[in-house]
The first five atom37 places (N, CA, C, CB, O) and aatype in JSON, in Angstrom:
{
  "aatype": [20, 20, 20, 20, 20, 20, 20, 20, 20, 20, 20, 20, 20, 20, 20, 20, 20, 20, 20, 20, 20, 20, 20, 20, 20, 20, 20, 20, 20, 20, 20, 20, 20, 20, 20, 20, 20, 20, 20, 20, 20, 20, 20, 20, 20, 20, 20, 20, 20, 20, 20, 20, 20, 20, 20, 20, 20, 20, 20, 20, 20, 20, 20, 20],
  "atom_mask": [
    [1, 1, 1, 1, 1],
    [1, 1, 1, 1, 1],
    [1, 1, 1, 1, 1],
    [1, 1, 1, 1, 1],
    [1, 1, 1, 1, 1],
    [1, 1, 1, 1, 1],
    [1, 1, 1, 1, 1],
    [1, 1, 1, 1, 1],
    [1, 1, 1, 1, 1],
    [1, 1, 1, 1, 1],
    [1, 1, 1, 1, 1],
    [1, 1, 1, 1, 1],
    [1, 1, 1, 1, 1],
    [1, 1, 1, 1, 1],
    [1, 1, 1, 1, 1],
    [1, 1, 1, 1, 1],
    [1, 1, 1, 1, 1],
    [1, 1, 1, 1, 1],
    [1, 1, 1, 1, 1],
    [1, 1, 1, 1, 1],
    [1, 1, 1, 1, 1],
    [1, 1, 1, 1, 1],
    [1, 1, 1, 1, 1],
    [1, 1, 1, 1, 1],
    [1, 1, 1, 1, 1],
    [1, 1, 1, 1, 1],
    [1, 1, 1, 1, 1],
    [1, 1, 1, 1, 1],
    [1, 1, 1, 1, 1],
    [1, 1, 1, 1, 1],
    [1, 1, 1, 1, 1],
    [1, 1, 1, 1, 1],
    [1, 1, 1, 1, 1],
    [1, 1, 1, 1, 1],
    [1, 1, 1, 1, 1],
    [1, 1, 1, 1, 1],
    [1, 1, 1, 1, 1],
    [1, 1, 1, 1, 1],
    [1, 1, 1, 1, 1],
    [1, 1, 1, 1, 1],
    [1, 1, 1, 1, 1],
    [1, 1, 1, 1, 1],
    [1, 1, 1, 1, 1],
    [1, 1, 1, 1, 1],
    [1, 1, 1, 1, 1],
    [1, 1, 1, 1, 1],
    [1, 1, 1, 1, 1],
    [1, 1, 1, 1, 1],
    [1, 1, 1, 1, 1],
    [1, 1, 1, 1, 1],
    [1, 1, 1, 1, 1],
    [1, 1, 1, 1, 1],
    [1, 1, 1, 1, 1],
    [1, 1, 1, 1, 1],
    [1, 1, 1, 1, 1],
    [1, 1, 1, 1, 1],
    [1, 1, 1, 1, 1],
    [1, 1, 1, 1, 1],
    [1, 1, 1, 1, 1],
    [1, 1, 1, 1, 1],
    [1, 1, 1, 1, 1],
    [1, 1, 1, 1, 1],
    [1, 1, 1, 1, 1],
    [1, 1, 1, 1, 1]
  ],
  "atom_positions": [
    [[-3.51, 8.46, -2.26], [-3.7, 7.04, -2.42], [-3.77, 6.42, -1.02], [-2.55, 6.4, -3.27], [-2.95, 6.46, -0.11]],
    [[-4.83, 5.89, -1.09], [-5.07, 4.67, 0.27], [-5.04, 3.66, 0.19], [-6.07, 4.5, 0.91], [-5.47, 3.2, -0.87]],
    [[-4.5, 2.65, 1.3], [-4.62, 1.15, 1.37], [-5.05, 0.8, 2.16], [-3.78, 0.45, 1.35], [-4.65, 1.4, 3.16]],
    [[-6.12, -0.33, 2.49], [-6.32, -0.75, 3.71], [-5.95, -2.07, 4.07], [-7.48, -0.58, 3.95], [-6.39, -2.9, 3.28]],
    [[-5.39, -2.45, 4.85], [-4.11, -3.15, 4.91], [-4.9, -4.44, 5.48], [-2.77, -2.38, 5.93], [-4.42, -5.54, 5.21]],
    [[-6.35, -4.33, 6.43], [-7.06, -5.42, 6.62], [-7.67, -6.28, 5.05], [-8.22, -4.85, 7.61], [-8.29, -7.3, 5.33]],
    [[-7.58, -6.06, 3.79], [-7.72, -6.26, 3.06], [-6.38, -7.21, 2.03], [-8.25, -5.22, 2.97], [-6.39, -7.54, 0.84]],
    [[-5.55, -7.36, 2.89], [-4.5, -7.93, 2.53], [-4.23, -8.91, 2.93], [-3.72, -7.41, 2.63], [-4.37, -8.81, 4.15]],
    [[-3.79, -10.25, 2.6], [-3.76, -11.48, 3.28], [-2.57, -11.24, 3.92], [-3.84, -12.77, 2.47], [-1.62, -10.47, 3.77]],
    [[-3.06, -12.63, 5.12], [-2.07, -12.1, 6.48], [-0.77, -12.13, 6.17], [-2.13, -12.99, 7.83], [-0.1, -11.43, 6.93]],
    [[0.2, -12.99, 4.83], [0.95, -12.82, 4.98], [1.57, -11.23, 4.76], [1.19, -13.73, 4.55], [2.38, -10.6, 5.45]],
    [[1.01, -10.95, 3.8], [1.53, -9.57, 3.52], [1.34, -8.42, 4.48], [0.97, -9.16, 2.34], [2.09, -7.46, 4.65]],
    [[0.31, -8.66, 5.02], [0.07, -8.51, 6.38], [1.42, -7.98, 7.16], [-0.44, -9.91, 6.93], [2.12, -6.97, 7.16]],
    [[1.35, -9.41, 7.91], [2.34, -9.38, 8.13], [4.17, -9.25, 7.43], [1.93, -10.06, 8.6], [4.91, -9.51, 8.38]],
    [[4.59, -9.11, 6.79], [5.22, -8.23, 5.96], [5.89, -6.88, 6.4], [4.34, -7.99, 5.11], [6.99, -6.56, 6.86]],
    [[4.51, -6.14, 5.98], [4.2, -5.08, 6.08], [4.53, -4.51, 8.09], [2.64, -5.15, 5.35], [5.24, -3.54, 8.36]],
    [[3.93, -5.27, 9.01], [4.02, -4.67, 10.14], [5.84, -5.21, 10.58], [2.57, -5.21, 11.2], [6.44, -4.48, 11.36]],
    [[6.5, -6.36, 10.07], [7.85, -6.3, 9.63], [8.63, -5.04, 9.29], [7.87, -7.01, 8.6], [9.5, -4.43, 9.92]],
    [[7.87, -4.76, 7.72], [9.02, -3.53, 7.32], [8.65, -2.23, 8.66], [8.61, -2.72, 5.22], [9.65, -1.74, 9.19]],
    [[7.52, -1.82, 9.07], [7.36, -0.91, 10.02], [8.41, -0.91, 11.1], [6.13, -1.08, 10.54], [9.15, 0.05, 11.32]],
    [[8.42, -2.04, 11.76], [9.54, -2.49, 12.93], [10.68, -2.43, 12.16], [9.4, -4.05, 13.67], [11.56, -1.9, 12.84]],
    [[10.99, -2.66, 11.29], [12.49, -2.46, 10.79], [13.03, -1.0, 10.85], [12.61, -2.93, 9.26], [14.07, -0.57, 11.34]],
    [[11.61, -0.09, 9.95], [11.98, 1.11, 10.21], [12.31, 2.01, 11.47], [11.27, 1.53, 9.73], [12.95, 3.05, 11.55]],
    [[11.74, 1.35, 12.3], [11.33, 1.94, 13.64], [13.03, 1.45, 14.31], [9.57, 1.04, 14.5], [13.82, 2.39, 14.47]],
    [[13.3, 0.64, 14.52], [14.63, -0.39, 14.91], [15.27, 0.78, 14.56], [15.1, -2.02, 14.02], [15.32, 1.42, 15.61]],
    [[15.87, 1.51, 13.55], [16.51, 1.93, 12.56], [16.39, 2.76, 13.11], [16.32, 1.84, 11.36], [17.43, 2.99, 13.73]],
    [[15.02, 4.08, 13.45], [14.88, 4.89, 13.88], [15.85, 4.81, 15.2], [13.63, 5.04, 13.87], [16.98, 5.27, 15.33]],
    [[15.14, 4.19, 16.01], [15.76, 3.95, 17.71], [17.02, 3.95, 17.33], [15.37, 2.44, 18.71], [17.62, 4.89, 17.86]],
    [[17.98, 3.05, 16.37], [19.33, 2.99, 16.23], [19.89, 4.71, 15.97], [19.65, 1.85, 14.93], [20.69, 5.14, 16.79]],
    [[19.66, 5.21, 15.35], [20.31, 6.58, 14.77], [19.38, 7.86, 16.24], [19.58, 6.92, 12.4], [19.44, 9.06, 15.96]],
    [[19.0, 7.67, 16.95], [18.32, 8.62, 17.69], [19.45, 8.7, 19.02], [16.63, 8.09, 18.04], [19.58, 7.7, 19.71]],
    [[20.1, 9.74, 19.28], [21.12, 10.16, 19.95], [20.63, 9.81, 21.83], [21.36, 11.9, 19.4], [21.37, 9.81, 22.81]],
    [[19.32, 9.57, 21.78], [18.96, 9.14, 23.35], [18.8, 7.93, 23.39], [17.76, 9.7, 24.01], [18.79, 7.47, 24.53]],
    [[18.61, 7.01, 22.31], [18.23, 5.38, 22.35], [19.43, 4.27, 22.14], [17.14, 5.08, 21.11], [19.82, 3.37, 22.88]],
    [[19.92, 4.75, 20.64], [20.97, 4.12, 20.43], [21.15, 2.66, 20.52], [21.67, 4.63, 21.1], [22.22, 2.15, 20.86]],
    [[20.24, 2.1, 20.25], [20.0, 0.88, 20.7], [20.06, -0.02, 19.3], [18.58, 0.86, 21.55], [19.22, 0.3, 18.47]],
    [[20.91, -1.06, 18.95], [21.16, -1.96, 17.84], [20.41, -2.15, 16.76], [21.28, -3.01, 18.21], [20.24, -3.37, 16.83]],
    [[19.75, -1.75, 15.67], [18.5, -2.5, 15.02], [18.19, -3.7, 15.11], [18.44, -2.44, 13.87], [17.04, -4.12, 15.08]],
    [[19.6, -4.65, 15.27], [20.02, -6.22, 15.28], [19.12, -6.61, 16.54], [21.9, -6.6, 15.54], [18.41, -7.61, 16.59]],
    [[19.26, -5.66, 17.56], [18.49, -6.46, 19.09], [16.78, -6.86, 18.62], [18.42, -4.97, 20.83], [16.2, -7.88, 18.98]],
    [[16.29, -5.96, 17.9], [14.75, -6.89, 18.03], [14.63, -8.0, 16.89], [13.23, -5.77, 17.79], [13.61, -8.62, 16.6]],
    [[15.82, -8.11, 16.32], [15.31, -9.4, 15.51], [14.86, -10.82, 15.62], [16.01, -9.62, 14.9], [14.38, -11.74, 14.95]],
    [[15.47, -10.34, 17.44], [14.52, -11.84, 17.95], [13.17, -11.78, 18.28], [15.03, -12.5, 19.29], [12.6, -12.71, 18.85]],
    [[12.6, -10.72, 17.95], [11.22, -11.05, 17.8], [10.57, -11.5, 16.65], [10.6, -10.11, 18.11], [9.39, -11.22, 16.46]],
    [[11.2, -12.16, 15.87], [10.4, -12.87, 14.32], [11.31, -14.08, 14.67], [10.69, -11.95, 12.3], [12.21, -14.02, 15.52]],
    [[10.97, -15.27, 13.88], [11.33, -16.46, 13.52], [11.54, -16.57, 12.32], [10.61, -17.28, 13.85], [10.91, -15.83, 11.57]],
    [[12.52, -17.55, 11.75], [12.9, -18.27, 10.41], [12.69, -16.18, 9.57], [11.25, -20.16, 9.73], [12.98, -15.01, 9.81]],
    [[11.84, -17.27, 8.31], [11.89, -16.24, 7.13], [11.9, -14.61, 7.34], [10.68, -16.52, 6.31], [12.58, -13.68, 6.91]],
    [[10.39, -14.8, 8.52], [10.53, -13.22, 9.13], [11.74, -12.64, 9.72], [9.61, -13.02, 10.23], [12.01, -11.44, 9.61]],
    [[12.64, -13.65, 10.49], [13.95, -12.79, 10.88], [14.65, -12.17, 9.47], [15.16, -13.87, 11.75], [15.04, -11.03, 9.22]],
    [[14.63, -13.07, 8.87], [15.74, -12.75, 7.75], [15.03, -11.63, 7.11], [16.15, -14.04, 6.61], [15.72, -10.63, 6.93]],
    [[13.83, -11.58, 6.75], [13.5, -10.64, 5.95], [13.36, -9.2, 7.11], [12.09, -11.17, 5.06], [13.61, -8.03, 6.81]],
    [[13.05, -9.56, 8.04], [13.15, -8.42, 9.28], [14.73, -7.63, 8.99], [13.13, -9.37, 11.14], [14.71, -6.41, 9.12]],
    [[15.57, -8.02, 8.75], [17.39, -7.8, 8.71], [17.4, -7.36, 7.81], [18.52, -8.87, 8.7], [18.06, -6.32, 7.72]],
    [[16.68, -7.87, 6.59], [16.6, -7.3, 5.06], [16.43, -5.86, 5.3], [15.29, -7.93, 4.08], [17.27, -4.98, 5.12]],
    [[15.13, -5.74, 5.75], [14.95, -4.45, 5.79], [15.19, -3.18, 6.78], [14.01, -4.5, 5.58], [14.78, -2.04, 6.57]],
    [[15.86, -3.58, 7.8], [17.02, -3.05, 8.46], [18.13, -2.1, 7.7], [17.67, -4.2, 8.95], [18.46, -0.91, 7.7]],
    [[18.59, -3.62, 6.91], [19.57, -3.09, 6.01], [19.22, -2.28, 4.85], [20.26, -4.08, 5.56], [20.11, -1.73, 4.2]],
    [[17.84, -2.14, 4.49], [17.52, -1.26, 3.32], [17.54, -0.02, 3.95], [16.16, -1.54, 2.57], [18.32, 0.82, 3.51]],
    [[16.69, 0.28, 5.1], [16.6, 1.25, 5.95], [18.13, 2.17, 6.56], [15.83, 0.5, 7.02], [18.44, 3.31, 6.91]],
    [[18.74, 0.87, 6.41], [19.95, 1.84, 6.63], [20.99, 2.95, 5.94], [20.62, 1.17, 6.94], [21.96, 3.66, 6.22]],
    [[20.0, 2.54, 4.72], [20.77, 2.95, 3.62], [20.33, 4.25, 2.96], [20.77, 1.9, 2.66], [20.96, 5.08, 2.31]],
    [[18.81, 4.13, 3.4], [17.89, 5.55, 3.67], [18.62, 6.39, 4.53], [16.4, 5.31, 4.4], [19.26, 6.06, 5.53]],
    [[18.4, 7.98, 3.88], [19.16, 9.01, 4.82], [17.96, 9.84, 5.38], [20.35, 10.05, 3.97], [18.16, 10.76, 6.17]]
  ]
}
């Protein structure tokens, strides 16, 4: 199954490149050379996107 993601309005769009950075945050957090907060890039979104940025932090964290 494929998606092509330019086919998606921007919000979901954007969304989507959200949950990526969340995962990634998450990644860097649990990686024994980075170690670095997931919490620190949440200042790169504003309002709704922060919060939902944290959302999925926290889903991600919960992934093993």
């Amino acid at each position: 199954m494929s998606h092509n993601l330019c086919s998606l309005p921007p919000e979901q769009q954007e969304r989507v490149e959200v949950e990526k950075a969340a995962a990634y945050a998450v990644w860097k957090e649990r990686n024994p050379d980075i170690k670095t907060p997931a919490e620190s890039e949440a200042g790169n979104y504003k309002g709704e996107m922060q919060t939902y940025f944290l959302q999925q932090v926290e889903r991600y964290r919960k992934m093993k």
